[in-house]
C-alpha positions in Angstrom: 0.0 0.0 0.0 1.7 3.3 -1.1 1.2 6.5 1.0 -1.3 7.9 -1.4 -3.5 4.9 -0.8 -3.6 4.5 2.7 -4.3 8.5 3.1 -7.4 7.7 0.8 -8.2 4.6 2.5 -8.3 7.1 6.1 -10.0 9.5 4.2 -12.9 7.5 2.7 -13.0 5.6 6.5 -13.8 8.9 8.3 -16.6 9.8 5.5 -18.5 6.1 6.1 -18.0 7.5 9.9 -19.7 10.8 9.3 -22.2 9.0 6.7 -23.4 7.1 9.8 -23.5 10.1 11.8 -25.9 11.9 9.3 -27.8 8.7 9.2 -28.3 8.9 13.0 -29.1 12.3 13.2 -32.0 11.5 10.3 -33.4 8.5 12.1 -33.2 10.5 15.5 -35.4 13.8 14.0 -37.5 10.7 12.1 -38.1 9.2 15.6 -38.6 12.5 17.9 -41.5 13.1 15.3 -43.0 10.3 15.3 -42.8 8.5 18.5 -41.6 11.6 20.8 -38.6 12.6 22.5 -37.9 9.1 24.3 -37.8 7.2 20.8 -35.8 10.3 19.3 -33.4 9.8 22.0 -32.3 6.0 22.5 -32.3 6.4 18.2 -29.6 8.8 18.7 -28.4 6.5 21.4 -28.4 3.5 19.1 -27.0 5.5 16.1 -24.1 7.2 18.3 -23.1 3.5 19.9 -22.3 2.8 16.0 -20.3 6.0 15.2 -18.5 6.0 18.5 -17.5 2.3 17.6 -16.3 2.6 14.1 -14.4 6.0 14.6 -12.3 4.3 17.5 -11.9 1.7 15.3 -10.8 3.9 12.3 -8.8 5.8 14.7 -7.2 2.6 15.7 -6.2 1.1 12.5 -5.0 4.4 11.1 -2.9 5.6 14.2 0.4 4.0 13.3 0.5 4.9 9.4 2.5 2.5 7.0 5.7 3.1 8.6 5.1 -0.4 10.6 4.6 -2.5 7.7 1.6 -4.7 6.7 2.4 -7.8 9.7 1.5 -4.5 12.7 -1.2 -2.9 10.2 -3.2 -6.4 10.4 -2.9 -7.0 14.0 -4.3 -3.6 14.4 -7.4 -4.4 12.4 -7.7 -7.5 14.0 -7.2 -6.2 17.9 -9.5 -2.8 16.6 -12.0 -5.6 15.4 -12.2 -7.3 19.0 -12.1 -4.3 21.1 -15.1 -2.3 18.7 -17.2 -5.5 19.3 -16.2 -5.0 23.1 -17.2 -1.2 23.0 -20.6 -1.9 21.2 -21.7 -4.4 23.8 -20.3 -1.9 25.9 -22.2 0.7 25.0 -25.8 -1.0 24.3 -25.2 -2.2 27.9 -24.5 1.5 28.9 -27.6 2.8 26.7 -30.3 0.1 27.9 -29.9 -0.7 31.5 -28.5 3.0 32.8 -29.5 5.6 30.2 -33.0 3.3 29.8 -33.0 3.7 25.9 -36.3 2.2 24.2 -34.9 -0.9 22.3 -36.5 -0.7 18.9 -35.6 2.8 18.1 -32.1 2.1 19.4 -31.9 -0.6 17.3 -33.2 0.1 14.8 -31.0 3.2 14.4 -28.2 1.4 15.3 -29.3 -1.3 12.2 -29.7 1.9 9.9 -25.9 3.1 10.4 -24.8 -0.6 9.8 -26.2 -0.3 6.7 -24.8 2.8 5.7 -21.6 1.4 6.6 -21.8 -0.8 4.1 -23.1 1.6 1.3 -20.0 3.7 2.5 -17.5 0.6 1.8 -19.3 -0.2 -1.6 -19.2 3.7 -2.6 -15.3 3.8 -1.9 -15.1 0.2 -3.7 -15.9 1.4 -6.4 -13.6 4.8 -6.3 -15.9 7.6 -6.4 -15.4 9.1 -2.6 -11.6 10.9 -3.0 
């Protein structure tokens, strides 16, 4: 991976981030109007557990650059990987038994940013986010 590359790689990571951030927002203002401020919040609850996980973990693969070579790259995916399932549990647990978020808008919200992960990853795929 040449320099070039990985700064695009860290650049299109941090736009799926603030693609699911958007996408929370949306389903929070959806879920205020229609089912009050209780639904509105554990969305954004459920939303936010998503983009707090994938930023630490974009945070976490992208902190050491390429100067480390490909062997430390992987084991930070792979450690980033088991720590953002951690912090998801993590913070569902947070959001549901202490901040008492509703469950279906939370995740529901939280589904929703999934999936614009995922639209994020094929948009970059296919090389039109710079």
């Amino acid at each position: 991976m040449t320099s070039g590359t990985f700064e695009k790689a860290r650049r299109g990571t941090l736009w799926i981030v603030g693609l699911q951030l958007a996408v929370t927002l949306l389903a929070a203002l959806v879920a205020t109007a229609s089912g009050g401020l209780s639904a509105g919040y554990s969305a954004l609850l459920g939303g936010l557990t998503n983009v707090v996980a994938s930023f630490y973990m974009a945070k976490r693969i992208f902190a050491g650059g390429l100067a480390t070579g490909p062997r430390a790259w992987l084991a930070r995916l792979w450690l980033g990987e088991i720590i953002k399932f951690g912090l998801t549990i993590a913070l569902f647990a947070v959001a549901i038994g202490v901040l008492k978020a509703a469950f279906l808008p939370l995740i529901l919200t939280y589904m929703a940013t999934l999936a614009a992960y995922w639209v994020g990853l094929l948009r970059i795929s296919f090389g039109q986010t710079t």
